[in-house]
C-alpha positions as CSV (number, residue, x, y, z in Angstrom):
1,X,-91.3,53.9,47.6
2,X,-89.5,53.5,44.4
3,X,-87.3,56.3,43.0
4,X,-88.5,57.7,39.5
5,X,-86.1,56.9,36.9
6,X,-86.7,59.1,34.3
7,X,-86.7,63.0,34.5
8,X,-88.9,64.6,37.2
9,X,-90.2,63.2,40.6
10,X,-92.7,60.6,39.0
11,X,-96.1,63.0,39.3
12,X,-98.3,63.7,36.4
13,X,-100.1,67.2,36.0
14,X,-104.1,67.1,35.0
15,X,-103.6,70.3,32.7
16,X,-107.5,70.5,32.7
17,X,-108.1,70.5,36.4
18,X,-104.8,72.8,36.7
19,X,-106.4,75.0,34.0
20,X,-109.8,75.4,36.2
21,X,-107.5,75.9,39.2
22,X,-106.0,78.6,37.0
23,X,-109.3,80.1,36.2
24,X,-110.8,80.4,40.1
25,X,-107.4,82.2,40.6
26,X,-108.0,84.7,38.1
27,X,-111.5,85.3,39.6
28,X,-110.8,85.0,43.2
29,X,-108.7,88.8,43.0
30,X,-106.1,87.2,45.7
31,X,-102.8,88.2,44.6
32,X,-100.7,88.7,47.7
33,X,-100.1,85.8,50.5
34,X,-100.8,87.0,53.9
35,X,-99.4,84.5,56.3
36,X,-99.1,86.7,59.0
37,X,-103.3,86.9,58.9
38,X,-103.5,83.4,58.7
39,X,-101.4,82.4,61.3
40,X,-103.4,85.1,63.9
41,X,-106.5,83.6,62.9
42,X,-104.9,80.1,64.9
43,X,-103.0,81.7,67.1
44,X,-103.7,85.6,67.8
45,X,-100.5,86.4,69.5
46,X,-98.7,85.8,66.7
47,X,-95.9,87.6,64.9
48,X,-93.5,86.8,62.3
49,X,-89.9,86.4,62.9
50,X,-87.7,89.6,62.0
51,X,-84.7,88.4,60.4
């Protein structure tokens, strides 16, 4: 894999599909990550590490 050479890491954005990926995140009323639910849904024992 070659190394960009300009500025950035060599990806281009679609600003429409980011733009609709916007949009169903507007609508989807999500606005906290729960991990910790995720995780229990794979493994049910789970619990996040207490720093």
């Amino acid at each position: 894999m070659e190394v960009p050479r300009g500025p950035g890491v060599g990806v281009q954005l679609d600003r429409d599909q980011l733009a609709r990926a916007h949009e169903v995140y507007k609508k989807c009323g999500m606005r906290r990550r729960d991990d910790a639910h995720t995780m229990r849904l794979v493994e049910p024992s789970w619990q996040p590490a207490l720093y």
